[in-house]
N, C-alpha and C positions, 0 to 999 in steps of 0.2 A: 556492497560486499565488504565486509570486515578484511583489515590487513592482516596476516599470519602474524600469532602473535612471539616476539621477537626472545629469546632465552634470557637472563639477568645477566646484568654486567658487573663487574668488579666496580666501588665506587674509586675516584682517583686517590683518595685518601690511601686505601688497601692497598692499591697497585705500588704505591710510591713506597709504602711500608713492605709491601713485598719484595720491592724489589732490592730494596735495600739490604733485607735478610738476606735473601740468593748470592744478592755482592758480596756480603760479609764472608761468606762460604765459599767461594771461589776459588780460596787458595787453599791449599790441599793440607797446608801445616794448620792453618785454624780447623779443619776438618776431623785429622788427626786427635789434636787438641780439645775440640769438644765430647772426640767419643772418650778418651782416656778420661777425662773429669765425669763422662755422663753411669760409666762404669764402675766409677773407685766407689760408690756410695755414701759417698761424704764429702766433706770438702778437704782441697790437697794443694798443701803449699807450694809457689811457684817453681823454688827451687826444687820441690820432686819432680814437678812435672819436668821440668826443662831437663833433667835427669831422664827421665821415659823417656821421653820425644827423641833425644838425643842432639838438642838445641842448646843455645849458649839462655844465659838467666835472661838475660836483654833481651834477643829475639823471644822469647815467650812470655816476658813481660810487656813488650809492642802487643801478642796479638791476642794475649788475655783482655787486655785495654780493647780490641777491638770486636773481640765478642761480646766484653760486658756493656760495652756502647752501644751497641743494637736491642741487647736483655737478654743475651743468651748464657752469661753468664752472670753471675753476685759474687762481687767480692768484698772480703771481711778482713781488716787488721789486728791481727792476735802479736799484741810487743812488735819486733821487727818485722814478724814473717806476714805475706799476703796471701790467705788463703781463699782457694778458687773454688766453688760450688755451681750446680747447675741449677739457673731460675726454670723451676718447676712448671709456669708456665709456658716456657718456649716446649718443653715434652708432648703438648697439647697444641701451641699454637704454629709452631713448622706444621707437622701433618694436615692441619686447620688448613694452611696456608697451600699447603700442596694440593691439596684437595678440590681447592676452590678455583684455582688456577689451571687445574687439570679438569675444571667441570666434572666433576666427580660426586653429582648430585644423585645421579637414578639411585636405586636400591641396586644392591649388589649379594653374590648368593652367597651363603654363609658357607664358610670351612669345610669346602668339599674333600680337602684332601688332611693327611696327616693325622688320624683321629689312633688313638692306639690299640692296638691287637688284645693289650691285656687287661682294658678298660671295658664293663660292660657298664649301659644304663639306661634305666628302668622307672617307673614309676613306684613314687613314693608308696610305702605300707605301713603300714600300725607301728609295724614291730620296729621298723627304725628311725622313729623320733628322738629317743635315745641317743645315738650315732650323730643325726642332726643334731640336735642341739649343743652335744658333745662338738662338733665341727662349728659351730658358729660361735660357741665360746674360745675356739681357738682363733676363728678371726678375727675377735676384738681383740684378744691380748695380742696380735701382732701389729695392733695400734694404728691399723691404713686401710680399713675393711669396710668400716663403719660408726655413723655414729652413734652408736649404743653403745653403753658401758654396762649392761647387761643383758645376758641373753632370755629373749622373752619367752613368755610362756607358751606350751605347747596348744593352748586353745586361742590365745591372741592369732598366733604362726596359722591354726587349722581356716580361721574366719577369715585371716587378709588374703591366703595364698589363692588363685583360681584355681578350683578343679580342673583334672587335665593337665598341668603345668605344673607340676610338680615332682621332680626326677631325684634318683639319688644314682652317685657312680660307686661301681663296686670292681675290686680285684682282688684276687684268690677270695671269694664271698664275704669282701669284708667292705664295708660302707667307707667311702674314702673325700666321697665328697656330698653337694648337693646344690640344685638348682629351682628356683621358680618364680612363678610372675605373679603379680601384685595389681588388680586392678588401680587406675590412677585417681579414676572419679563416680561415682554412683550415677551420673549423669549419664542417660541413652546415647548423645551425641559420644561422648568418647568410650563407647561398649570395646571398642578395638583397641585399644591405647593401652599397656600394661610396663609396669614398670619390671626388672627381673634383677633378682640378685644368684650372685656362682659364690660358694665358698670349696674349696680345698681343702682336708686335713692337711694337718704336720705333718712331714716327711713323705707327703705324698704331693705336694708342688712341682714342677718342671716336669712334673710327667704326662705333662698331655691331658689330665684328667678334665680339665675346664675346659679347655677344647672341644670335648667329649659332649660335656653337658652341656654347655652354652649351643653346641652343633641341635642336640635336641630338642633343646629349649626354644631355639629360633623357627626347627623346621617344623617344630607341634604347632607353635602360633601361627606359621604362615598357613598350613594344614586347617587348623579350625578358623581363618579367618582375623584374626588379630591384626590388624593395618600399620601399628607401628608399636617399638619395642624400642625403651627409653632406660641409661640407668645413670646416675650421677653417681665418680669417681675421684677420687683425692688426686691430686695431681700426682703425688708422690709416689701412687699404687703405678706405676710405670707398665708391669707385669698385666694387671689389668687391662689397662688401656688398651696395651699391645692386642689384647688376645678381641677385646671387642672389635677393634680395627679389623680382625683375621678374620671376623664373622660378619662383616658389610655394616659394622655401625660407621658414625662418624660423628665428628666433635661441630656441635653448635657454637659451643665458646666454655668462657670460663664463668661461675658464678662466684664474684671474692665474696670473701668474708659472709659466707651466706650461713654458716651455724659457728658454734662452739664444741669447744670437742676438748676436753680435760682444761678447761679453762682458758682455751685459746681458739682465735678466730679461725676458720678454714677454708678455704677455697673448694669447689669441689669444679668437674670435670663435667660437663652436660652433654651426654653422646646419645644418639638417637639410630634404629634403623627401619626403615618403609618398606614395606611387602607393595610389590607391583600391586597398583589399582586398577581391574578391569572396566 
């Protein structure tokens, strides 16, 4: 008789790196201090922060020193002043972190709650590719979307997207956003595997709208049978991230330096989520 087979363990290597993040964070001033830097959206010289916080320059020079010693922090000298930034990776690798330690493996059910009252969404129609495309040229010029630097053509978009899986959000009848999945490989074995991209218009972000779509987009794929649902994210797109976390993805890791993107290397974000296999 076969032993039951036993769940994965953390190797010692993770544990001791985990546990060392958790230390760093223990004290409720570096805590403070990371979210006021993870929020300014740029990087912010010591002496404001120590200003925010309401800390002398020393004490927040002790515990910048102690977040950037773990990588939760980069810091840059501009002349005198030390300017404090958040490394991009720790946005992806805490949660990673949490996740793993909290066995927070199974699939988890997407964004049952909070979807918005004035958001409706529907499957994509003829008439507004327009709209799309209009929306996807808005998410390259906000430069954290994607790596195209232009938006491609509406028969390329018709041939990669899977039928079925293709949504657009609308409020007072007007297209505001769009969603859909991308098979990964032509290969039978990964029939279920689909990659998905959300974009948002202008002035229609923070409103729940991705929520919206990405809620539809996960529950059609689980519905027809899709097994798992993958999308690679800029570290930087934080917003993103957040809202796949809210839909039962989770972060596999980081890939550095995996493309170029305006002449510069980029990292991107590798989150994945699994439809229970019966």
């Amino acid at each position: 008789m076969m032993p039951p087979s036993q769940p994965a363990q953390l190797s010692p290597r993770d544990v001791a790196t985990y546990a060392e993040w958790f230390a760093c964070l223990a004290d409720p001033t570096r805590v403070r201090l990371l979210h006021t830097v993870a929020v300014a959206g740029g990087a912010v010289p010591v002496g404001e922060l120590a200003e925010q916080l309401g800390i002398s320059q020393s004490t927040c020079s002790h515990h910048v020193r102690k977040l950037a010693d773990v990588g939760f922090l980069v810091l840059r000298k501009e002349k005198t002043a030390t300017l404090v930034s958040v490394n991009p990776e720790c946005c992806t690798g805490l949660p990673h972190a949490a996740d793993a330690v909290m066995g927070m493996l199974a699939p988890r059910r997407c964004c049952p709650e909070g979807l918005p009252a004035d958001t409706t969404v529907r499957a994509l129609e003829p008439m507004d590719w327009p709209a799309v495309r209009r929306i996807y040229a808005e998410g390259i010029a906000a430069g954290d979307a994607t790596f195209e630097t232009e938006v491609p053509g509406r028969r390329a978009l018709d041939r990669s997207w899977l039928d079925g899986h293709r949504w657009v959000a609308e409020i007072d009848d007007q297209v505001v956003g769009w969603a859909a999945a991308t098979a990964v490989s032509r290969r039978p074995v990964y029939a279920g595997v689909a990659e998905t991209s959300v974009y948002v218009g202008d002035g229609h972000r923070g409103r729940a709208v991705g929520r919206a779509l990405l809620h539809r987009l996960v529950t059609a794929a689980d519905t027809a049978g899709l097994w798992t649902l993958q999308c690679s994210v800029f570290p930087e797109n934080r917003a993103g991230i957040a809202l796949h976390l809210s839909a039962g993805f989770r972060t596999l890791g980081v890939r550095q330096r995996i493309g170029r993107h305006h002449g510069r290397w980029r990292d991107t974000v590798l989150m994945e989520r699994r439809r229970a296999i019966d």
